[in-house]
C-alpha positions, 0 to 999 in steps of 0.5 A: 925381135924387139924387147920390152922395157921390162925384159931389158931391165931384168936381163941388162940393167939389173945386172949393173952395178949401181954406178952403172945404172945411175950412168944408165939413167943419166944418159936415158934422161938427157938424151930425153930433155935433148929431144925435147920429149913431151911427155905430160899432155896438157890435159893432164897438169892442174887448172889455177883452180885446181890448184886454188882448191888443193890449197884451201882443202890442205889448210882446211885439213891442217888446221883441224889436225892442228886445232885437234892437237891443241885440245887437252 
């Protein structure tokens, strides 16, 4: 029978001491760019206008914090 993450967690990995557990996570994380794993899917990540726009609405916001900051 096969186990969830959750369950190996709690009853192999929790019980690791913590340069166990670092160790465990290095393996887990080369063994996963080895493999070339593609876990982001394009129509997740963020247009150029996306991005355009997160820009100009944080320097929007910043300069109304710093311009409200500036007042007597």
């Amino acid at each position: 029978m096969s186990k969830t993450a959750q369950e190996v967690y709690s009853q192999i990995v929790n019980i690791l001491s913590l340069d166990e557990r670092l160790r465990l996570a290095t393996l887990i994380l080369n063994d996963l760019t080895q493999q070339n794993v593609s876990v982001v899917e394009r129509s997740d990540t963020w247009s150029e206008q996306d991005q355009l726009e997160l820009v100009t609405f944080s320097l929007q916001y910043a300069a109304t914090i710093f311009s409200e900051a500036e007042e007597p």
